[in-house]
C-alpha positions in Angstrom: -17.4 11.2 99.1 -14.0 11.3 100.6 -14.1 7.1 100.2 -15.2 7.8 95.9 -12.1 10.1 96.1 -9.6 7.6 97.7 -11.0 4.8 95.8 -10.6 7.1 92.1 -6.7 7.4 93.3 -6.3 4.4 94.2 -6.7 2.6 90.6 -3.6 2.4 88.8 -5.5 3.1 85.4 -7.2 6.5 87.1 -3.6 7.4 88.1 -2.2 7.1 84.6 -5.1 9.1 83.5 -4.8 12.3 85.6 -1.2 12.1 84.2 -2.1 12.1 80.2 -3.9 14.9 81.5 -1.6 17.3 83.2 1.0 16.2 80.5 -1.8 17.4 77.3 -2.4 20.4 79.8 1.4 21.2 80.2 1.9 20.8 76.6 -1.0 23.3 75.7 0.4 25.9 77.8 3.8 25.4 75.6 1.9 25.3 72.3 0.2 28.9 73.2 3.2 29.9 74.6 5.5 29.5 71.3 2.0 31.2 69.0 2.8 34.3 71.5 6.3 34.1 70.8 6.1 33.6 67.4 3.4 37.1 67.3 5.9 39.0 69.1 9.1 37.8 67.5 8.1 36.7 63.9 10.2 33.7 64.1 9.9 30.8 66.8 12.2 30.4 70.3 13.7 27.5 68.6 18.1 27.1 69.0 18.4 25.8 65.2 16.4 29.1 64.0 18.8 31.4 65.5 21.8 33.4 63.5 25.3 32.9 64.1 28.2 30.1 64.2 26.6 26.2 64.2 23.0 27.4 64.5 22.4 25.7 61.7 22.8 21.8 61.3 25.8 21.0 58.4 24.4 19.4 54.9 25.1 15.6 54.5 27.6 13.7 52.0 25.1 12.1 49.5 27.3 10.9 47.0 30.2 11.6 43.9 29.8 12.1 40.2 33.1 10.8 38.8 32.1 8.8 35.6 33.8 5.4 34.9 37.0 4.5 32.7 37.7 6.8 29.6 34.9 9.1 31.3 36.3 9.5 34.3 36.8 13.2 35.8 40.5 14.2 35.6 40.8 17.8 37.5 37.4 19.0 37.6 37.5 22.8 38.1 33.5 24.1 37.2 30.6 23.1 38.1 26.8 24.1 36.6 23.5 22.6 36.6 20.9 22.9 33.5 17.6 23.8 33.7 16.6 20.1 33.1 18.9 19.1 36.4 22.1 18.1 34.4 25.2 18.5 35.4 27.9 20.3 33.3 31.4 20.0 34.9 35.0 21.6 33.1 37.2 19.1 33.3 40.9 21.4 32.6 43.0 17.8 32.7 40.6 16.5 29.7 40.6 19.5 28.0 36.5 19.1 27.8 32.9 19.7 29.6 31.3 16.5 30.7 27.6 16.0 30.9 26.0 13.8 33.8 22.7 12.9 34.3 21.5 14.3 38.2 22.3 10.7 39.3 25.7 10.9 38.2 25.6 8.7 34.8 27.8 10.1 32.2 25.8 11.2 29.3 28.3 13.0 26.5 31.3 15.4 26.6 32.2 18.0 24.3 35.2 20.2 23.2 35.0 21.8 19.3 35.2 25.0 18.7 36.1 27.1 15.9 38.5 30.2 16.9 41.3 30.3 14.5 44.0 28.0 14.7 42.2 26.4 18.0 39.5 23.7 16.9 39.4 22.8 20.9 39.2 23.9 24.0 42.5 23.7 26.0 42.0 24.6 29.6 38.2 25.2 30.7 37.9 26.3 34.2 34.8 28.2 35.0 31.3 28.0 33.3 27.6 29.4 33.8 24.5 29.7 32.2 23.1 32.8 31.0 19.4 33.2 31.2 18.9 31.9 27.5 20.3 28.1 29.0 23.6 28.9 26.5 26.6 27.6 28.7 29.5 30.1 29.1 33.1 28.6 29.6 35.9 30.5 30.6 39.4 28.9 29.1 42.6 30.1 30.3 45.3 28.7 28.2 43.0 30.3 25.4 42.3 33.8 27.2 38.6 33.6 25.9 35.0 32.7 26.7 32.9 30.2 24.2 29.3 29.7 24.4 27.7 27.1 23.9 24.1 25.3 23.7 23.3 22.7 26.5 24.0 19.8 24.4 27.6 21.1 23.8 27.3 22.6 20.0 29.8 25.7 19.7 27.5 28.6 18.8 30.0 31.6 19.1 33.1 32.7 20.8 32.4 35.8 23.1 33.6 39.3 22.5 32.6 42.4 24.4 31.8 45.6 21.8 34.8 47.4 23.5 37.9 45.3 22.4 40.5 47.5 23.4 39.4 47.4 27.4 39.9 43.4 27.0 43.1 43.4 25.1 45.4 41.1 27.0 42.7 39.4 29.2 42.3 36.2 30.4 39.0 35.2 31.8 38.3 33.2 35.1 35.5 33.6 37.0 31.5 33.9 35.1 28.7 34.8 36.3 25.3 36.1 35.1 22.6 38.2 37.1 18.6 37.8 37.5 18.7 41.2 34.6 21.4 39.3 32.1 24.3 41.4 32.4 27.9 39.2 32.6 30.6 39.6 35.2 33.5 38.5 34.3 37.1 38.7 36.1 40.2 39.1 34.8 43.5 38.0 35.4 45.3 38.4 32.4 47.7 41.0 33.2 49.8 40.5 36.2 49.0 44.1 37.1 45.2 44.2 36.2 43.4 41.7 38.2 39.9 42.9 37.1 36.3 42.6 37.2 33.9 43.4 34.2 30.3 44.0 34.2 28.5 43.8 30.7 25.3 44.4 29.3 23.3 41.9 27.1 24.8 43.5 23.9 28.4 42.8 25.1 28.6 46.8 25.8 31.0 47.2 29.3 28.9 48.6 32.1 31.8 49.1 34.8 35.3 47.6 35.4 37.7 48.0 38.7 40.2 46.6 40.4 44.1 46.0 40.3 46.5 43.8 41.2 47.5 44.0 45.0 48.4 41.5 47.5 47.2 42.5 50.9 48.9 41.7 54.3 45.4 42.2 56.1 42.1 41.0 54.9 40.9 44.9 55.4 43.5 46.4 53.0 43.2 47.8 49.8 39.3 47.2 49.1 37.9 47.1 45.4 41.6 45.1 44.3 42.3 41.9 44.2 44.8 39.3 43.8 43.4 36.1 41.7 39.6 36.7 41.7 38.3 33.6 41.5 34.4 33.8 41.7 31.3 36.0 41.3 28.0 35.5 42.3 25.4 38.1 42.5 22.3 38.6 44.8 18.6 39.0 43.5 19.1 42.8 45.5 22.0 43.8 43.0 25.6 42.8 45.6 28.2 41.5 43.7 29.9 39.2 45.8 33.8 38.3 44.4 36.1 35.2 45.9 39.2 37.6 46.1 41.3 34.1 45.9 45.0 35.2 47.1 43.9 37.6 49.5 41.7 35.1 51.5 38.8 37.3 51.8 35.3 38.2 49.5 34.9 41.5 48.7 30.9 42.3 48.7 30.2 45.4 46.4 26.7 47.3 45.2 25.5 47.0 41.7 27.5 50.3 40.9 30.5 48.6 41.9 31.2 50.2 45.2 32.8 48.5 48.0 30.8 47.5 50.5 32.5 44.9 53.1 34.7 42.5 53.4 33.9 39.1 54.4 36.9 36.8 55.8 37.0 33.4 54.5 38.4 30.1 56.3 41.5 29.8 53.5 41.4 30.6 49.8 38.2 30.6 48.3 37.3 29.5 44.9 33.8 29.2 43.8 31.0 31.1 45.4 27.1 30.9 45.1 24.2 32.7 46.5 21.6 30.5 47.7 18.8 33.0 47.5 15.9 30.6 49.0 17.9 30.9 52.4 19.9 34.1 51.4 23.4 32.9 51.9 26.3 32.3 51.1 28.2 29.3 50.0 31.8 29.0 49.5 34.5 26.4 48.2 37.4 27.1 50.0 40.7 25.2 48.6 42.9 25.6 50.9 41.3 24.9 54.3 39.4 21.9 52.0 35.7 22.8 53.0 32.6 24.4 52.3 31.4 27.5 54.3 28.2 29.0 54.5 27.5 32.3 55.6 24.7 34.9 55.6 24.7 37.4 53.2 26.2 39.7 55.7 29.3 37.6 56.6 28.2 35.9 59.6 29.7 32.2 59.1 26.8 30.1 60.2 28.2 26.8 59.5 31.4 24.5 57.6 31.3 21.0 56.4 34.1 18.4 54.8 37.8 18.2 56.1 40.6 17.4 54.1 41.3 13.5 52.6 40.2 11.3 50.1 37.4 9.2 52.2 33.0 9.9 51.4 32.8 13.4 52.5 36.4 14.8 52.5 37.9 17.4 49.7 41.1 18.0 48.2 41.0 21.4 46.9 37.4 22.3 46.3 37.3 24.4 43.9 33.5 25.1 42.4 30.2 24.9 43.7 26.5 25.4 42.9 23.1 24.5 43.8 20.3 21.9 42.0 16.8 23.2 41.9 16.2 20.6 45.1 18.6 22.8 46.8 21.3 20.0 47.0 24.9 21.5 46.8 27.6 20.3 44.3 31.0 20.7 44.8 33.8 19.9 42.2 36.6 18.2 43.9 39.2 18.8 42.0 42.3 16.8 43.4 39.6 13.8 44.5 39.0 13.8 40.6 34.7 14.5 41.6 32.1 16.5 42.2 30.2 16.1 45.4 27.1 16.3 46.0 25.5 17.1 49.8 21.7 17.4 50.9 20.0 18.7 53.9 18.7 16.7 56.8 15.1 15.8 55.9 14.2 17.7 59.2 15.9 20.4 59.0 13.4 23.9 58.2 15.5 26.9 56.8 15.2 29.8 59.5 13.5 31.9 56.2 11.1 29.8 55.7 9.6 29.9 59.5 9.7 33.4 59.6 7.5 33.3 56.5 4.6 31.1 57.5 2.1 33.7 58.3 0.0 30.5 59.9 2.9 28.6 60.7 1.7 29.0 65.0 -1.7 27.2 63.9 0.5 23.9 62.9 1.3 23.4 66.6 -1.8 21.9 67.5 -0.5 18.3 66.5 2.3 18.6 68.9 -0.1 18.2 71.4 -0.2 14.5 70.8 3.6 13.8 69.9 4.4 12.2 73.3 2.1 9.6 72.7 3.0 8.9 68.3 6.7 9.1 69.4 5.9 6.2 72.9 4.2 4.5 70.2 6.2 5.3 67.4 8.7 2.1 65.7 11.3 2.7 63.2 11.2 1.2 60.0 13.6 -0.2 58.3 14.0 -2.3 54.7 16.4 -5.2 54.7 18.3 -7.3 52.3 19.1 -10.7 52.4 23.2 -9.9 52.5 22.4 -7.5 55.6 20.9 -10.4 57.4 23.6 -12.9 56.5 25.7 -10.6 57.7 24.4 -10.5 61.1 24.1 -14.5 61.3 27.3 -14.5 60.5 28.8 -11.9 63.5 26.3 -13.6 65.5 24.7 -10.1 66.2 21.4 -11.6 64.5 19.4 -11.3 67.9 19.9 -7.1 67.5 17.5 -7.4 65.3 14.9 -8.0 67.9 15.2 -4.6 68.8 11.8 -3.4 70.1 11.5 0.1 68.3 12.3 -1.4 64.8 9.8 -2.6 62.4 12.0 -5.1 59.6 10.3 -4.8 56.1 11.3 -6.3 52.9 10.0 -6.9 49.4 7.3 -9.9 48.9 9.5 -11.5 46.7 12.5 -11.3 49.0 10.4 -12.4 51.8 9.4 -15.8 50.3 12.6 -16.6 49.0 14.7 -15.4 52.1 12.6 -15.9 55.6 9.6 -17.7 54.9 10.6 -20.6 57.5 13.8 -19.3 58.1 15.2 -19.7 62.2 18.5 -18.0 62.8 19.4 -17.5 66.5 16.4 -18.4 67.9 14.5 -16.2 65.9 11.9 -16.8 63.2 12.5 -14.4 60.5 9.6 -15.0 58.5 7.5 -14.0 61.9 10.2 -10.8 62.6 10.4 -9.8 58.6 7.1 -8.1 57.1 6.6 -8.8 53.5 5.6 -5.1 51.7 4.1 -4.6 48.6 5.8 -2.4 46.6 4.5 0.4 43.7 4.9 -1.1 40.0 4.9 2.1 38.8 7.3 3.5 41.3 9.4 0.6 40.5 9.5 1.1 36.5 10.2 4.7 37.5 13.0 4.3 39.1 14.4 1.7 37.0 14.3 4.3 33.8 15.9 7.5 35.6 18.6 5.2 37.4 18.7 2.6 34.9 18.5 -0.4 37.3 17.2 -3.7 37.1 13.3 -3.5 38.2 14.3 -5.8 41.3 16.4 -3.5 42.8 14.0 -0.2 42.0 11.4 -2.6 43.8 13.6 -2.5 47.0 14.4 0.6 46.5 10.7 1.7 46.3 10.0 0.1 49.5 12.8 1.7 51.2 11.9 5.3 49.6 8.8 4.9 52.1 10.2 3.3 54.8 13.1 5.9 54.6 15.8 3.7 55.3 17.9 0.5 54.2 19.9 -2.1 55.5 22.0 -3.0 53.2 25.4 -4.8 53.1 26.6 -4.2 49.1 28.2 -0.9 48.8 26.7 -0.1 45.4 23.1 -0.5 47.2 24.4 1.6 49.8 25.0 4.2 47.5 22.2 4.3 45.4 19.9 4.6 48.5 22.3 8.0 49.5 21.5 9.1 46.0 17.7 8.9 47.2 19.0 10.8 50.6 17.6 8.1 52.4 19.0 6.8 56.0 21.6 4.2 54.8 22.9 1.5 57.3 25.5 -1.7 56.9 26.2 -4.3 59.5 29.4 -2.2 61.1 26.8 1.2 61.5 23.7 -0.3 62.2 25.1 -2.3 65.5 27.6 0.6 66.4 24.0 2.5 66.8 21.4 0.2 68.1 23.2 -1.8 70.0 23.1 0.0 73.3 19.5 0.4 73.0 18.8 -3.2 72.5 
């Protein structure tokens, strides 16, 4: 028995077996492990899950709305998305609010009104939708608020029931809750920097606030100095961008101070992302974006200062798409941003949630294995490749965790019988079919030629693309996917080679 026993360990294969075996038996202990944790705790022992600074991981640069020639953004200063997924920016150097399709495509702009002597708007800075879809703009040269229908026809010029409490006003920041009533502050009078609260019928619920400019962020709570945004919480806070004083002032829905929360620089626009319950802020003067709980506690910043992908000069709006992408309008970059979460990323809410969430585990069990086995896939282009022949970095491409796809049609015209380096490409290229009615898809809501939305298509599935033509590049970051040129693809890969 003792010779069975030596002769069981002495084969290589047995050996590799006993050690799948302790490895699936190690990794069951962790899996039951985290479903006790997760019983106990409600939420999983995971660092990305937990509260406080950089627990969670920063939102990526997708890509700018800016429009092109005469429909170019001049200063955008508000930013809105329609229930449809448009996006309505106030634009206070072209006197107008500019439509883009969620791809960024100019669609129309618009600017009549009928007040008076004014047939136009003259400076529109902040705009939101009320729970009807009418669109609320805020001009400050004009010390009113218009309303408007999502196409842009005037419908009305708003005034409030009590007209005496308004006399002298000039709105800023809007902002509607989940109930209807408006918020609106005021910063007409240089000693009467205000907030209003009023009810669907225009009747004034509450109003506070004066004019003082603190020395510390604690001082004086329930005034302000330049309030420049409002968002309110589905629990009734009214959070207000108390611009000036470099804080937000966080009050109940009677209008009582609650806490102040201290912001990076001056912050602009503000908005509640309710799925997560946070806090996003545009803050103009340190040139970022900061999220925090609703409490305060900053969790995470992105975007410096510049005028590179990625960087802001005085942010000054910001709002979320029903994808839960964030838009940001960049006012002296003459844009509006647009950032998306990491694919993998899980909101901490969402775990905590998942009343069978433990059960999912099970799988993990066999991710040592998928991930040994596991290759990278990656769609090319023909000007990618000609890249690397060119740098004579074409052998990279034999990297042993990367699978090369391309389109059929690409395939026969490009590698069939093509040797570069030593390499065959038709052998190292996989030709992939690609979804027709994907394709046609694509081509209508990007309006692309069906070539491209056939790449495109492939690459959607693959998850990433090789491309060296900018305007590639950045169609495939509209799609969030994983976006590589020559320079980035080598400055990554290379060491793994």
């Amino acid at each position: 028995m003792a010779g069975n026993v030596r002769a069981f360990f002495s084969s290589k294969r047995n050996r590799r077996k006993l050690l799948l075996l302790a490895l699936l038996l190690a990794l069951l202990g962790l899996a039951a492990y985290v479903v006790s944790y997760f019983n106990q705790n409600k939420t999983l022992p995971l660092p990305t899950a937990a509260a406080g600074a950089g627990a969670i991981t920063p939102p990526t640069y997708l890509y700018s709305i800016s429009g092109t020639s005469e429909n170019s953004l001049g200063r955008p200063i508000g930013v809105a998305v329609g229930r449809d997924g448009r996006v309505y920016v106030s634009d206070v150097t072209r006197q107008r609010i500019e439509i883009f399709s969620p791809t960024g495509k100019f669609l129309k702009s618009f600017d009549k009104i009928a007040d008076g002597k004014n047939a136009k708007l003259r400076s529109p800075v902040h705009i939101a939708f009320d729970e009807h879809g009418d669109l609320y703009v805020s001009d400050r040269m004009l010390d009113s608020v218009y309303v408007f229908d999502t196409e842009g026809k005037y419908l009305r010029k708003y005034v409030p029931q009590d007209k005496k409490a308004i006399k002298g006003w000039s709105p800023l920041a809007l902002a509607f809750d989940k109930d209807g009533r408006f918020y609106v502050s005021d910063v007409g009078d240089t000693n009467n920097h205000r907030v209003f609260v009023f009810g669907s019928a225009g009747d004034k619920l509450l109003q506070w606030g004066k004019t003082v400019q603190v020395t510390q962020a604690s001082d004086s709570p329930g005034d302000f100095y330049f309030p420049n945004g409002i968002a309110v919480s589905r629990s009734g806070l009214i959070f207000i961008a108390d611009g000036n004083n470099r804080r937000i002032q966080v009050f109940d829905s009677a209008g009582k101070f609650q806490y102040f929360i201290q912001s990076s620089g001056i912050p602009r626009g503000i908005w509640i992302d309710e799925k997560n319950q946070r806090l996003i802020v545009s803050d103009a003067l340190a040139h970022q974006v900061d999220i925090y709980t609703l409490k305060g506690q900053k969790l995470v910043s992105f975007g410096s200062g510049g005028t590179g992908p990625g960087q802001f000069q005085f942010p000054n709006d910001v709002t979320l798409d029903a994808s839960g992408r964030i838009l940001i309008a960049d006012r002296e970059n003459h844009q509006v941003q647009v950032w998306g979460w990491p694919q993998a990323v899980v909101p901490a809410g969402v775990m905590q949630a998942a009343q069978y969430w433990p059960f999912c585990l099970t799988p993990l069990l066999l991710l040592p294995l998928l991930l040994l086995l596991r290759r990278r896939k990656f769609v090319v282009t023909p000007d990618f490749v000609d890249a690397l022949v060119a740098s004579e970095d074409v052998g990279i491409m034999e990297h042993k965790r990367i699978r090369w796809l391309a389109p059929e049609a690409d395939h026969e015209k490009f590698y069939h019988g093509r040797v570069e380096g030593g390499l065959d490409l038709g052998e190292l290229i996989h030709p992939t079919e690609h979804s027709e009615s994907d394709a046609r898809e694509l081509a209508a809501r990007m309006e692309i030629g069906l070539p491209v939305a056939a790449l495109l298509s492939v690459a959607q599935r693959a998850k990433r693309l090789a491309p060296a033509d900018p305007e590639l590049r950045r169609l495939a970051a509209m799609l969030e996917l994983e976006v590589f040129d020559r320079e980035a693809f080598i400055e990554r890969y290379k060491k793994e080679s």
